[in-house]
C-alpha positions as CSV (number, residue, x, y, z in Angstrom):
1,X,-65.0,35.8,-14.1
2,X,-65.6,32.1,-13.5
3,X,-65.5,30.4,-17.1
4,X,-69.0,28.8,-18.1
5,X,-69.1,24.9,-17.0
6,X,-70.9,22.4,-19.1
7,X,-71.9,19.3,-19.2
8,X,-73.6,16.8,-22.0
9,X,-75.6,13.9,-20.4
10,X,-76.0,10.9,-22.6
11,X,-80.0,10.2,-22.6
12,X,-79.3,7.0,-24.0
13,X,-78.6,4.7,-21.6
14,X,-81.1,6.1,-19.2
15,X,-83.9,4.9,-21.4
16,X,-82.2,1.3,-22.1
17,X,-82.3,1.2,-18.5
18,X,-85.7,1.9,-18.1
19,X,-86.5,-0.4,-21.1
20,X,-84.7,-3.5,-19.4
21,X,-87.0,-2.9,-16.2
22,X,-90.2,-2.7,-18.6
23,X,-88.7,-6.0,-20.1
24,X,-88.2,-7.8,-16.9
25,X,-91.9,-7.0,-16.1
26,X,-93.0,-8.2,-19.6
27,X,-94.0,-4.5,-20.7
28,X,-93.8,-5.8,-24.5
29,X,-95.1,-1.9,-25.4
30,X,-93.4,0.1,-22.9
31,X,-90.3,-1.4,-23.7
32,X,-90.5,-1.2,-27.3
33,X,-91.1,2.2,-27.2
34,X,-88.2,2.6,-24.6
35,X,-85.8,0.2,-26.9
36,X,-86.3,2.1,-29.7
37,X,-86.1,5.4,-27.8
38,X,-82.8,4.3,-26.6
39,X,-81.4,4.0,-30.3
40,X,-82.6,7.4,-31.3
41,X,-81.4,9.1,-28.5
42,X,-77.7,7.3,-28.8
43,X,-77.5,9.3,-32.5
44,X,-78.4,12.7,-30.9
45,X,-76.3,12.0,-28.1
46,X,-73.5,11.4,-30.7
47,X,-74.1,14.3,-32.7
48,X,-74.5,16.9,-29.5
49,X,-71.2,15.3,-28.8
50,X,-69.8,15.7,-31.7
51,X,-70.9,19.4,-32.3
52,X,-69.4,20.4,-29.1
53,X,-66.0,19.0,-30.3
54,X,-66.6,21.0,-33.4
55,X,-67.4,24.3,-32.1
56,X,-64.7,24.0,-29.5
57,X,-62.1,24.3,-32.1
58,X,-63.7,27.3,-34.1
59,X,-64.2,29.3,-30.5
60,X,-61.8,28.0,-28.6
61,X,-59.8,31.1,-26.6
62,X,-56.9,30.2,-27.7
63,X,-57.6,30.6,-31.5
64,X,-55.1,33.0,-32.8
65,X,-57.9,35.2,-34.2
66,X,-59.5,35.7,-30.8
67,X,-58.9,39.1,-29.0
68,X,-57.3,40.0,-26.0
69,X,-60.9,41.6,-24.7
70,X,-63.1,38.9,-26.9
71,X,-66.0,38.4,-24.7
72,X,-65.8,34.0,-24.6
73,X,-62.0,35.3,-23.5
74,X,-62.6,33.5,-19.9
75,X,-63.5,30.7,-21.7
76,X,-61.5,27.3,-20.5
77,X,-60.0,25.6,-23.4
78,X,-60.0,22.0,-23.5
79,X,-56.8,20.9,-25.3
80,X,-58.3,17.2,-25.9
81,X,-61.2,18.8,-27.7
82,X,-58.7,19.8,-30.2
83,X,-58.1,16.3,-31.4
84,X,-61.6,16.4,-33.2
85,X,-61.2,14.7,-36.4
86,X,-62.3,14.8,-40.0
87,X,-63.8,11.4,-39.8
88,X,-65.6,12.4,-36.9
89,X,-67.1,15.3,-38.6
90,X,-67.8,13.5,-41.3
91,X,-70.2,11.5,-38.9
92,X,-71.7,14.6,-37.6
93,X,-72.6,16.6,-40.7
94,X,-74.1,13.2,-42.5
95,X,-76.4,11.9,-39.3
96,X,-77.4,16.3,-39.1
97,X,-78.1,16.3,-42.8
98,X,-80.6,12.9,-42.0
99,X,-82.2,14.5,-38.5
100,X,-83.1,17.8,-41.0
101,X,-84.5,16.1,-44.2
102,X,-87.0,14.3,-41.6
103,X,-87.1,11.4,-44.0
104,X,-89.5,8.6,-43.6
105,X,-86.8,5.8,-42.2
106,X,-84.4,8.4,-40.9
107,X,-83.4,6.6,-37.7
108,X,-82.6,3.7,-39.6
109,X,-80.8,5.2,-42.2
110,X,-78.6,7.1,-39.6
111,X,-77.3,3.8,-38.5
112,X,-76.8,2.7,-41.7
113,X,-75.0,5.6,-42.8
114,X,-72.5,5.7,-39.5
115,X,-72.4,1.7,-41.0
116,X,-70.8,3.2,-44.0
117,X,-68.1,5.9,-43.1
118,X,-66.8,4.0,-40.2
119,X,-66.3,1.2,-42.9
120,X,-64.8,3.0,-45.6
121,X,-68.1,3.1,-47.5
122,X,-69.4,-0.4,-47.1
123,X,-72.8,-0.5,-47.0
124,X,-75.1,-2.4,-44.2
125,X,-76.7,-5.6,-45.4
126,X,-80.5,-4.0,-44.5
127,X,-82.3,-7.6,-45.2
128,X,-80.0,-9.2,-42.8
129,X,-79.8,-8.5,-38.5
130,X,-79.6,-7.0,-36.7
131,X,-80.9,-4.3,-39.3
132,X,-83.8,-6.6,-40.6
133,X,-85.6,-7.0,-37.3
134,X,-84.5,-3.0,-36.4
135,X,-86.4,-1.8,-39.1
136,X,-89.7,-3.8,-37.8
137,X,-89.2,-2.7,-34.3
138,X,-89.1,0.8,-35.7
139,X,-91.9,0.3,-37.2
140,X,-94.3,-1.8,-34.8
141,X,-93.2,1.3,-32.1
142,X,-94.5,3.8,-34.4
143,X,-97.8,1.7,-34.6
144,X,-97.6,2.1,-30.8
145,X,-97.3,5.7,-30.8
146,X,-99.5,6.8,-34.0
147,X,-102.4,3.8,-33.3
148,X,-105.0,3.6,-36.0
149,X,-108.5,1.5,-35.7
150,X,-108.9,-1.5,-36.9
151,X,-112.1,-3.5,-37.7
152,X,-111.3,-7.7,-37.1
153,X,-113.1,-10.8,-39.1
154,X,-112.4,-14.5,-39.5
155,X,-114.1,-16.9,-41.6
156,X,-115.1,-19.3,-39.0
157,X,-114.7,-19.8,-35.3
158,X,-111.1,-21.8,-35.9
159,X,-109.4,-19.5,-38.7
160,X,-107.0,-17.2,-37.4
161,X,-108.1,-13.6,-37.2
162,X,-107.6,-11.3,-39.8
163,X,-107.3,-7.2,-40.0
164,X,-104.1,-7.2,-37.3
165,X,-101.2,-4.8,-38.8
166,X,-99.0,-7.2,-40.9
167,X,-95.9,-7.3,-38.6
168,X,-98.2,-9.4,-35.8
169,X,-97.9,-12.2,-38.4
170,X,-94.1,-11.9,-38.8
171,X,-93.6,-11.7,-34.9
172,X,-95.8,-14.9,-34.9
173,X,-93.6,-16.6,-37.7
174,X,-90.1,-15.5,-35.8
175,X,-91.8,-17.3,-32.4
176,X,-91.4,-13.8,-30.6
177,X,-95.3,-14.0,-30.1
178,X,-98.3,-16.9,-30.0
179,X,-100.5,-16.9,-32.7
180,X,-103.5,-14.8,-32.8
181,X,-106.3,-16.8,-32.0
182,X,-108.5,-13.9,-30.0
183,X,-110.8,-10.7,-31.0
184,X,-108.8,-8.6,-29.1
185,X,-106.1,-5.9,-30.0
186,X,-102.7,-6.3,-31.5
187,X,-101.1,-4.3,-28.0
188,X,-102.6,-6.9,-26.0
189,X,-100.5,-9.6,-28.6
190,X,-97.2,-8.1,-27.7
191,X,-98.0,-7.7,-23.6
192,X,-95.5,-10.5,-22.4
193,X,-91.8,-10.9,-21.7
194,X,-91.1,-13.0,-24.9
195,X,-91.6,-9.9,-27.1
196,X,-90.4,-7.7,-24.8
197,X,-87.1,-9.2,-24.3
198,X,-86.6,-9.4,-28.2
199,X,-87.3,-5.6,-28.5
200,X,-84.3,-4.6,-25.6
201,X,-81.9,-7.8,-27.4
202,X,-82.4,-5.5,-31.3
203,X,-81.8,-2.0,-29.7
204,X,-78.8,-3.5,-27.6
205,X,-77.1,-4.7,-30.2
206,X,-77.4,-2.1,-32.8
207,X,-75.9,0.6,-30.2
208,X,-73.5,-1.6,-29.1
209,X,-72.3,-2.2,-32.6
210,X,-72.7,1.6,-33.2
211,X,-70.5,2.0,-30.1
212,X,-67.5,-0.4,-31.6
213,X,-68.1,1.2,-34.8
214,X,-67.0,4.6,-34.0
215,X,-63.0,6.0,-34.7
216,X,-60.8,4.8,-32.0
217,X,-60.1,8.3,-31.2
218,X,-59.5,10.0,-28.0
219,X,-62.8,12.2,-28.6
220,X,-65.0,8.5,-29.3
221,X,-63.1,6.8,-26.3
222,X,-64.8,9.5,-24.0
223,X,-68.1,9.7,-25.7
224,X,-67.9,5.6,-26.1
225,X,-67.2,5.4,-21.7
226,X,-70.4,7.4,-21.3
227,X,-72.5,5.9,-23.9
228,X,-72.0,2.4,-22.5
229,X,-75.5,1.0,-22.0
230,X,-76.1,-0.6,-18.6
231,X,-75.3,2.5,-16.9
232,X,-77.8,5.8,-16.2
233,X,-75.3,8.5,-15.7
C-alpha cells in the first residue's frame, strides 16, 4: 500500500502577494482587505502547521502502542516531526482556544498572545505599532466588508464633511489620506496608493515579526521557510 502523501500550503503569502499588486495599482480597498487577509491566514497556517506536528507524534506508526495490523500501519513516519515541542503546543492550543471563542478582536489578540509566550509572558504594548495602527486596519477592513449607510452634512460649503466612520479622520491626521472635502463615500477616500501602501507596510510587519517571534526550532525553521512573505508557494 502506497502510504498517504500530504502536503500543507501556506495561504499566507499568496494573499500578501496579491495585496502588493492591489497596492502597486493604488487598490486602497482591495488591498486592505488582502493585507489583513494575509495576517489571518498566517495564524491558521501556523496552527494547521502546528496540529499536524501534534498529531504526528500521537499516530505516528512507530508509537509503541500501535499494532502490527493497525490500519495507519503504512503510514510514513517523519522522524523531524518528532521534535514538536511544548512551547510550540503551547502556541497552538492558545491561538485554537482564540479561533473557537470567536471573540470580537480575536485576530488581534492572537498576535498578541503569540507576543506573549514567545516572550516569556511579556505582554504587547497595544497603544504603540505596529499593533496601534493593526488594530485600525482590522477594523476599517471590516467596515469594507460589513458596509453600513451613512447619511453626510456640513454646516457650510467650506466645513469639512461630517457623518464618515471615525477612522477617516485618524487616517487624515496620520497623512495616510487628504482630507475629506467631498459628498462622496468613505471607499472612494481610501482609493489611492498612499493608503494602500500603508495597509501592505502594517500587515508586513506584524507577520514578519510573528515570523522572528516563533521558537528557533527545527519544526518553526520549516514552517518559518515557507511562511516567508514575498513568495506564493
Amino acid at each position: 500500500m502506497t502510504p498517504e502523501r500530504v502536503f500543507i500550503p501556506n495561504h499566507s503569502p499568496a494573499l500578501f502577494d496579491r495585496a502588493e499588486k492591489s497596492s502597486k495599482r493604488g487598490e486602497g480597498v482591495s488591498t486592505c482587505i488582502l493585507a489583513v487577509s494575509a495576517t489571518e491566514a498566517f495564524t491558521h497556517d501556523l496552527t494547521e502547521w502546528y496540529k499536524f506536528c501534534a498529531d504526528h507524534k500521537l499516530e505516528c506508526p512507530n508509537n509503541k502502542d500501535k499494532g502490527l495490523f493497525s490500519p495507519d500501519r503504512f503510514t510514513t513516519c517523519f522522524s523531524v516531526l518528532h521534535k514538536y515541542t511544548d512551547l510550540e503546543n503551547s502556541i497552538l492550543e492558545k491561538i485554537s482556544k482564540i479561533e473557537s471563542s470567536r471573540e470580537r478582536d480575536s485576530l488581534l489578540n492572537k498576535y498578541l498572545e503569540l507576543y506573549a509566550i514567545c516572550k516569556n509572558g511579556e505582554k504587547a504594548d497595544k497603544g504603540a505599532n505596529p499593533y496601534q495602527d493593526f488594530s485600525l486596519l482590522i477594523k476599517i477592513r471590516n467596515s469594507i466588508v460589513h458596509t453600513k449607510g451613512e447619511m453626510l452634512s456640513n454646516s457650510n460649503g467650506y466645513s469639512k464633511i461630517d457623518g464618515h466612520p471615525y477612522f477617516i479622520e485618524t487616517l487624515s491626521q496620520k497623512n495616510v489620506i487628504s482630507k475629506n472635502q467631498s459628498f462622496s463615500s468613505w471607499l472612494n477616500l481610501i482609493e489611492n496608493k498612499n493608503f494602500a501602501k500603508w495597509s501592505l507596510e502594517i500587515a508586513e510587519e506584524v507577520i514578519e515579526n510573528a515570523i522572528n517571534m516563533l521558537p528557533k526550532t527545527e519544526i518553526s525553521e520549516l514552517f518559518k521557510d515557507q511562511a516567508s512573505l514575498h513568495k506564493t508557494a
